[in-house]
N, C-alpha and C positions, 0 to 999 in steps of 0.2 A: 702075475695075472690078477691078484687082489686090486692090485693100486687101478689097473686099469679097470678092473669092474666098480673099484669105487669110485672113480671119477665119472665113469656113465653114470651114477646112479646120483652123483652131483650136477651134472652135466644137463641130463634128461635126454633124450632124445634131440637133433638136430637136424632140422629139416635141410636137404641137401641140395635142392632147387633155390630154393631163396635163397643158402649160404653161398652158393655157385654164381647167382647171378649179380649178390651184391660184392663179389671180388671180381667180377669184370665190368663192374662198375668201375669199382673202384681202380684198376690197372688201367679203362681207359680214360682214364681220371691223369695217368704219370705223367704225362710232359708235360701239365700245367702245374708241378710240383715240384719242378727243377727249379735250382736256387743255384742261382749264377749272376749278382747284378753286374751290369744294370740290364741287361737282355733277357737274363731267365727271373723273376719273380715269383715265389713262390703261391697257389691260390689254394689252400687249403680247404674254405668254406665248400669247395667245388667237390669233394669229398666229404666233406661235413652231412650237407645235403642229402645224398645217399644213406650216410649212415642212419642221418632222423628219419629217412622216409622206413627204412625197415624197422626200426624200434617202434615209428609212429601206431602199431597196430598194439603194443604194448604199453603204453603210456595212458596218464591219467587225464589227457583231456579231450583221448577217443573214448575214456571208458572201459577201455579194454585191459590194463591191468594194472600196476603199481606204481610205474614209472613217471617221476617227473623230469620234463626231456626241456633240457634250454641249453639253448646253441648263444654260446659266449664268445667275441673273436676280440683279440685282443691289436 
């Protein structure tokens, strides 16, 4: 019971709406993430996407907190 209080108290709180809605983001994100060439291609960015737009309220070039967010694709 320690480990798990002290990860809440590393953790913080988890807002459960936004975390809900950016994993059905991203599930309906999966079949442009199958990797089968030459028919399946995988597009990761498509997923990327999502994830900066929920950090974006966090980041330092809304102002809003520490985070410097740059989306690298290789």
């Amino acid at each position: 019971m320690a480990t798990t209080t002290k990860l809440l108290e590393t953790l913080g709180s988890l807002e459960r709406d936004s975390f809900v809605s950016l994993l059905s983001n991203l599930m309906d994100e999966s079949r442009y993430l199958q990797n089968n060439p030459p028919e399946l291609i995988p597009e990761e960015d498509r997923v990327v996407k999502h994830v900066l737009n929920s950090l974006l309220p966090l980041s330092t070039t809304t102002g809003g907190g520490p985070l410097i967010l740059n989306h690298v694709t290789y």
